[in-house]
N, C-alpha and C positions, 0 to 999 in steps of 0.2 A: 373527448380525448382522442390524438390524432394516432392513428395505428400505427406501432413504432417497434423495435427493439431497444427497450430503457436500461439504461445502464446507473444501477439503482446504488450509490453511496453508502454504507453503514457505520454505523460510530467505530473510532480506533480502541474501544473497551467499555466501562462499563458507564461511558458518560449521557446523562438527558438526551433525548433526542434533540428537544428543541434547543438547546445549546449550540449544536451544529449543523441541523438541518431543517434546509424549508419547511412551510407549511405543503407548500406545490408536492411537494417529493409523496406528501401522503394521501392527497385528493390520486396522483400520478399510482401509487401503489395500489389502492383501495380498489381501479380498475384491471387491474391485471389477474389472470386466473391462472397465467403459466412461466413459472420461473425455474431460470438456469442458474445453479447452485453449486459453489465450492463445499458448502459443506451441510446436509439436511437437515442438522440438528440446529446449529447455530441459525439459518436461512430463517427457520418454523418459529424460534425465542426471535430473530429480531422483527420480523412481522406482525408477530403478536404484541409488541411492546409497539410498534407504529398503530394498532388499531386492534388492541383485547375482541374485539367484535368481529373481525376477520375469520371466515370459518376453514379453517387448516385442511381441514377432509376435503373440503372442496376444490382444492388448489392441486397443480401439477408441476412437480420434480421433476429437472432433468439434474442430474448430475455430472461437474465439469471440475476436473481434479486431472494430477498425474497419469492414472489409469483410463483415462475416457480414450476412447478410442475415434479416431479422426473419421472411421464411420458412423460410429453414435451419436458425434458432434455433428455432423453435417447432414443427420437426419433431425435436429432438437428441434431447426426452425420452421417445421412443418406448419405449424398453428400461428407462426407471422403469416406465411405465404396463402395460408390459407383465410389470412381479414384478422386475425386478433394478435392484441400484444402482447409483448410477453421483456419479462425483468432478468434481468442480470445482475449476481449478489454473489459478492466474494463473501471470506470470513470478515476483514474489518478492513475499511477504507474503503479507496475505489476499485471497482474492477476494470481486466484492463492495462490495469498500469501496476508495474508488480504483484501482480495478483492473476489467477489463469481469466479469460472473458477474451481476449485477443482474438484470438483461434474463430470462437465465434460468431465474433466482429465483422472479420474479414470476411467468412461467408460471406453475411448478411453485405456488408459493402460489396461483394462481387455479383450477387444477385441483384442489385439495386433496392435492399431495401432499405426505408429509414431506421436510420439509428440515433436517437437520445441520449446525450451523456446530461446527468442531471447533476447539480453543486453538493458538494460532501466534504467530509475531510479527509486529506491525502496528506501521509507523514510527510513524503519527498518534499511536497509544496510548501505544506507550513516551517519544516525545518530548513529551508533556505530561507524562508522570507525572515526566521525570527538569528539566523547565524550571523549576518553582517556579512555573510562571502558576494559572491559575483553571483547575482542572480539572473545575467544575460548570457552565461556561459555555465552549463553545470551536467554531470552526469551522474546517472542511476548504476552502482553497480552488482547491485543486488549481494546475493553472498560472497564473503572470498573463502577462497582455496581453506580445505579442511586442514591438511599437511601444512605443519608450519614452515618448512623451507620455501615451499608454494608461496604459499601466505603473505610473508615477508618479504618477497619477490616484490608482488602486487603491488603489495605497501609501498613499497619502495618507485614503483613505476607509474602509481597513482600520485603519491606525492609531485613527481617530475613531472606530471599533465600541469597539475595545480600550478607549476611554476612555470614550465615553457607555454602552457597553452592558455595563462590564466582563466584556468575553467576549476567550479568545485566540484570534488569528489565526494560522492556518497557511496556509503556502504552501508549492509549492516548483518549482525549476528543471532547466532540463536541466542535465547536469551542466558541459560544457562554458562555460556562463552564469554560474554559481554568482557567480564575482568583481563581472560585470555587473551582479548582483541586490541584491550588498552590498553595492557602489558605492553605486547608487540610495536604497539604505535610510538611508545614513549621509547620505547629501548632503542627502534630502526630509525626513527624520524629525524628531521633538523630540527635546534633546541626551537629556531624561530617558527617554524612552521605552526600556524595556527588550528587547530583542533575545535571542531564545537559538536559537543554530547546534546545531542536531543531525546530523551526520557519519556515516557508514559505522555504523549502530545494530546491535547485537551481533554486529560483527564484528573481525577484527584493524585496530585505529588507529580507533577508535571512539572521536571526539570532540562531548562536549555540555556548551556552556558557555553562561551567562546573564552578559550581559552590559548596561550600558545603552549607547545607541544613541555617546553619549560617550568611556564606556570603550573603546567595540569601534576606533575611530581610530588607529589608529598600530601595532594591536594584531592587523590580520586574520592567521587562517589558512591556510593552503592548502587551497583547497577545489575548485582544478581534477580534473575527471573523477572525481569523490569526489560518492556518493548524499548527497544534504543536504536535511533539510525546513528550515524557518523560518518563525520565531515569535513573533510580539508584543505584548504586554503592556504597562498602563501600568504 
């Protein structure tokens, strides 16, 4: 195994591993002794479900969240620099890419060393591929605005990308909000502007439907405490 900084995929909930990841990913894990972690609990459950035989005590936490301080981080990759590898592992999906691992990255890219991004599943990616929008033009926008005047702004300037710039918008919400969001969408939006809810993405009750802003009235899902991106397209 080549000395690398891996940037290690984990399931988007409670689904098989081998459903959505290599078998590579776990020969790749099973070498690593030092991993940078969103979150220690979750990190320690999903290593253990890649390889029950993995011995946890043996392994080395660096924690990488809101609070990590840009000294902390810029000392984690000591044990690359020094000949060994070492994983990067958000809570679910890729790290990285909505998910904190960036900050990291870039070190490690500024020092020249190798970085590994391995195949996983990423909401962003699979819920473009499965909307029908513009998969050559699309943006991530992670959360919107809490305040609903904000909010509704967004909405409304997100939409008008959609149209002048034919590119898809993504968003998405806590999950507790989810109703709140598609309230907003239907109230602010154009009747034709097209909407697709992507739901709980390769797991059990995995719902993704295109809909336009029209159709979707009369018609919502249940989307409380259910992972959901959202997406719009004219």
């Amino acid at each position: 195994m080549e000395t690398a900084l891996y940037l290690l995929p984990v399931t988007l909930g409670d689904t098989p591993l081998e459903n959505v990841l290599p078998a590579y990913n776990k020969e790749i894990i099973c070498g690593i002794k030092h991993f940078i972690v969103e979150d220690l609990r979750s990190a320690r459950r999903f290593l253990k479900k890649v390889d029950s035989t993995i011995d946890i005590d043996s392994l080395t936490f660096y924690p990488l969240n809101k609070h990590t301080s840009p000294e902390d981080i810029a000392g984690y990759l000591k044990p690359l620099i020094n000949g060994a590898s070492m994983g990067v592992i958000s809570e679910a999906g890729c790290p990285a890419v909505a998910d904190p691992g960036a900050d990291v990255v870039a070190i490690a890219q500024r020092e020249k060393l190798k970085v590994v991004p391995l195949v996983g599943p990423s909401s962003i990616i699979l819920s473009v591929m499965a909307s029908g929008f513009n998969g050559q033009s699309f943006a991530f926008h992670g959360y919107l605005p809490i305040e609903a005047g904000e909010r509704i702004k967004k909405l409304k300037t997100l939409e008008q990308r959609a149209y002048s710039e034919d590119q898809t918008q993504l968003f998405i919400e806590t999950p507790y909000r989810n109703h709140k969001m598609l309230e907003d969408i239907l109230l602010n939006c154009r009747p034709q502007t097209r909407l697709c809810i992507a739901a709980n993405i390769t797991c059990e009750g995995e719902y993704i439907q295109t809909r336009t802003v029209k159709a979707w009235k009369g018609n919502i899902p249940e989307l409380a405490k259910i992972p959901c991106i959202f997406l719009l397209y004219k």
